[in-house]
N, C-alpha and C positions, 0 to 999 in steps of 0.2 A: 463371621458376620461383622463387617463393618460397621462401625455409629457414626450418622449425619444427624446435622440441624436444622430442622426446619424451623427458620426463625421469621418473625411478624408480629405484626398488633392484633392482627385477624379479629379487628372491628368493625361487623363477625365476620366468623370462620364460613366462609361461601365453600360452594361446590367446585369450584375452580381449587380452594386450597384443599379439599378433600381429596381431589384426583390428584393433587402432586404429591401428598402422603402415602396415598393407595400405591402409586406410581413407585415413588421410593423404597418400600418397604417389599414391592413385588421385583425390584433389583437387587435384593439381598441384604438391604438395610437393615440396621435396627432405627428405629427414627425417633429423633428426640424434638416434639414442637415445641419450641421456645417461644410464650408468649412475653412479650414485651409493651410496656408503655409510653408510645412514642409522645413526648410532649409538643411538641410542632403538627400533631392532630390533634381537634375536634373530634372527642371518643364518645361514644354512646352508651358501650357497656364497661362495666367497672371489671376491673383485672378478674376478677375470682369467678364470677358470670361466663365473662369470655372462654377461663379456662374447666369449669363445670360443662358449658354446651360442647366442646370441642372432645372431653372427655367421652360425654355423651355420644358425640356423633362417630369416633373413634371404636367405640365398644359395641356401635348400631352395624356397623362394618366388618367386625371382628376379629380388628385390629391389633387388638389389644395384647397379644404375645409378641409383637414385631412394634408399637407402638406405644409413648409415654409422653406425657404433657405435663412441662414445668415452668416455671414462671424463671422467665430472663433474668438473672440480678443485673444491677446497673453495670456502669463497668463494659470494657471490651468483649464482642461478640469471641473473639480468638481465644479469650481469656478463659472464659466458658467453656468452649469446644475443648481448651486445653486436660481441665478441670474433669471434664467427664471422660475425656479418649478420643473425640469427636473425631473423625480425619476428614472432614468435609461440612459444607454447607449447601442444604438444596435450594436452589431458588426456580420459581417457574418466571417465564417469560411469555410474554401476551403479543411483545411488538419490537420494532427495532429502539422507543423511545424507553420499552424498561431495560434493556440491553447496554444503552450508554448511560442510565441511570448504572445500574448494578455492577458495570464492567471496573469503575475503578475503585470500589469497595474490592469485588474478589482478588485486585492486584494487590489493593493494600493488604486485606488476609493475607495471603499468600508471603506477603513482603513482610509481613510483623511474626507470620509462627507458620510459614508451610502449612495452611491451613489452605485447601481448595474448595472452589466453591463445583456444584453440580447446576448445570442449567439443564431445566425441562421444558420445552415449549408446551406449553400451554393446550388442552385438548383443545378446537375450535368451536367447540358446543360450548363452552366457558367462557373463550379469550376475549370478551367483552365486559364480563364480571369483573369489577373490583369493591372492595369495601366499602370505599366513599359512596361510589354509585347506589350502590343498594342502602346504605344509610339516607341516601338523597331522593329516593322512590321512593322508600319508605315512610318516611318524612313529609310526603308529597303526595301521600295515599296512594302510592301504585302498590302493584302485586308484586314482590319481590318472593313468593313461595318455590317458583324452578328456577331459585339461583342460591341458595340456604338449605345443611342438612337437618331435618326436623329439629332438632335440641336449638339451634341458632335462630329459627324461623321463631321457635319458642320466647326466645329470651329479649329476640329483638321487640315482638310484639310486646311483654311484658315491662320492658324498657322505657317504649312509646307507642303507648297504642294508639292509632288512627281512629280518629270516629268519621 
């Protein structure tokens, strides 16, 4: 069994990033989500929240033998990967606009430590989910519940609740 990275801020962790885990882990992964704190967002929920619900949502799935969730250290994502065995990183894709985001990060992986990366397209029941957006309904008093796995759905509300 192979180890990959599924690395993010997952502020939160949507069902869009839950199927690229489920997805990963049912191709023979072992899968390692690297929660990270990206400073160039606007975050919601605080590191250890993030990485409790994601736990949570992990173990609601029954994940948990194929699945582990740890906090990023700062420092190079390759660095990381190096660090645990990683031979890979998964990223899912939504559109052709995250594809030329992501494409020349996985060259540079690849160019600093033979690190590859895994692109998954995106279910199309998802591929409209992203983080921001749900933090931006939510925020705005929509329903953001069929796009969150319960523990995220939890944490955001507890975060900022709506009245």
């Amino acid at each position: 069994m192979s180890t990959v990275v599924l690395p993010g801020s997952f502020d939160p962790f949507t069902l869009g990033h839950l199927d690229l885990t489920r997805r990963a882990a049912a191709l023979g992964h072992q899968v390692i989500i690297a929660v990270s704190h990206n400073p160039s967002k606007q975050g919601m929920l605080d590191l250890e929240t993030r990485k409790a619900a994601i736990s949570a949502s992990v173990e609601d799935e029954g994940l948990t033998a194929t699945v582990e969730v740890r906090t990023l250290p700062k420092g190079l994502l390759v660095d990381f990967c190096r660090e645990i065995g990683a031979g890979a990183v998964v990223r899912g894709l939504r559109s052709q606009l995250d594809l030329a985001y992501e494409e020349p990060m996985a060259r540079m992986n690849r160019h600093l430590a033979r690190i590859d990366t895994i692109f998954l397209l995106t279910d199309s029941a998802s591929s409209h989910i992203s983080s921001s957006l749900v933090r931006e309904v939510h925020g705005l008093g929509g329903d953001v519940s069929d796009m969150l796995p319960g523990p995220s759905l939890d944490a955001l509300r507890r975060a900022s609740p709506v009245s």
